[in-house]
C-alpha positions in Angstrom: -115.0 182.0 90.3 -115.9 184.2 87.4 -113.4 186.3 85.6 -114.0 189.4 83.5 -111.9 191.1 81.3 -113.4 194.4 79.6 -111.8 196.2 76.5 -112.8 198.3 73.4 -112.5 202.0 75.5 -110.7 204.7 73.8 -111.0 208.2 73.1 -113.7 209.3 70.5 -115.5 212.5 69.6 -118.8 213.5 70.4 -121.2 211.9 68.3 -118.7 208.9 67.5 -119.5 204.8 68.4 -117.3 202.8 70.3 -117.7 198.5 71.3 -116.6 197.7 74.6 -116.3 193.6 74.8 -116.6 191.9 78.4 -114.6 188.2 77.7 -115.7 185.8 81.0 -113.7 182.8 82.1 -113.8 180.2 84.8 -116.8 178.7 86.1 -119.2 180.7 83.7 -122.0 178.2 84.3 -125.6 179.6 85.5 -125.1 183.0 85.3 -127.7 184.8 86.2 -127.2 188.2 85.0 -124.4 190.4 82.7 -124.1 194.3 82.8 -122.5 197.1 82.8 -121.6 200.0 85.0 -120.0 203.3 84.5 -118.0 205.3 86.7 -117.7 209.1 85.8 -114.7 210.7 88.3 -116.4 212.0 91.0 -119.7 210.3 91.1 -121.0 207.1 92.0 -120.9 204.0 90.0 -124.6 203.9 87.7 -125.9 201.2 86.0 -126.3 201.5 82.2 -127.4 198.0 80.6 -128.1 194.2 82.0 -129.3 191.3 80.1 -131.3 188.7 82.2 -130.6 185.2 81.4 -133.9 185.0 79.0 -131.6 187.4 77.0 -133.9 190.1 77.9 -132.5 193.4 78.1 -133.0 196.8 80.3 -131.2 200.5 80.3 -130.7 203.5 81.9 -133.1 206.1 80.1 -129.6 208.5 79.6 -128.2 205.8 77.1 -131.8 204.3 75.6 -132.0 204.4 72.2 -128.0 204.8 72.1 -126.3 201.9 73.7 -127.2 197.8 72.9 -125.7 195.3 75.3 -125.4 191.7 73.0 -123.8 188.5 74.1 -122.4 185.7 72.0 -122.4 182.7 73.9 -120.1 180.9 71.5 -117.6 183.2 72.6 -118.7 183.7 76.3 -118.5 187.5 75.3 -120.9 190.4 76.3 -120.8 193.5 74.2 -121.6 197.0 74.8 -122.6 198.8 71.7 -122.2 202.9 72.2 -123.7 204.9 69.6 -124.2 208.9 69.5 -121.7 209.3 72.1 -121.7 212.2 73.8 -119.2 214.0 76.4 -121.3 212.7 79.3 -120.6 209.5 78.3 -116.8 209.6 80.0 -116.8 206.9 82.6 -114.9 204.0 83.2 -116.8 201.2 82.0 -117.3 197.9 84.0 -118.8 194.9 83.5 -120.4 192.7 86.0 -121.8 189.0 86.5 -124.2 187.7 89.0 -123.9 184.0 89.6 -126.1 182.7 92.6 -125.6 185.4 94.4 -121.9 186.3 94.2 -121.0 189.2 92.0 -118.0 189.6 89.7 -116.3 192.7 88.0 -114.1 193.1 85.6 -110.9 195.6 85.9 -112.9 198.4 83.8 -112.0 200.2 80.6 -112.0 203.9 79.8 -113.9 205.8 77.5 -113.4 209.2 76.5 -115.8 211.7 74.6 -114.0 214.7 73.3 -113.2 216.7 70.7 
């Protein structure tokens, strides 16, 4: 078993940054992939970033150039660096772990763009 705890959300303005941090616990061995997923109310859960286990990285082209997903190992910690937010960016914010084939998600965190 895997467990993910996400936090960092808030409320920011348009244009602000915000670092969500994705702490994982348990039998964190051999995971093959870390992400994360937004949830905007009404729509369907999208992926925004994933890092493979080669530490190679991918993103939804809405958040490209804007977000940076990181990991420190040391800390068994993935990040999710949010730049240039903007009001579309409102989701909650979930991360996710893929261990031979089982999949683990954390609780999710909120994050608000207004002014």
């Amino acid at each position: 078993q895997v467990q993910l705890v996400e936090s960092g959300g808030g409320l920011v303005q348009p244009g602000g940054s915000l670092r969500l941090s994705c702490a994982a616990s348990g039998r964190i061995f051999n995971i093959d992939t870390m992400s994360w997923y937004r949830q905007a109310a009404g729509k369907q859960r999208e992926a925004v970033a994933i890092m493979f286990v080669g530490r190679s990285t991918d993103y939804a082209d809405s958040v490209k150039g804007r977000f940076t997903i990181s990991r420190d190992s040391a800390k068994n910690t993935v990040y999710l660096q949010m730049n240039s937010l903007k009001p579309e960016d409102t989701a909650v914010y979930y991360c996710k772990a893929v261990q031979g084939g089982h999949v683990y998600w954390g609780q999710g965190t909120q994050v608000t763009v207004s002014s």
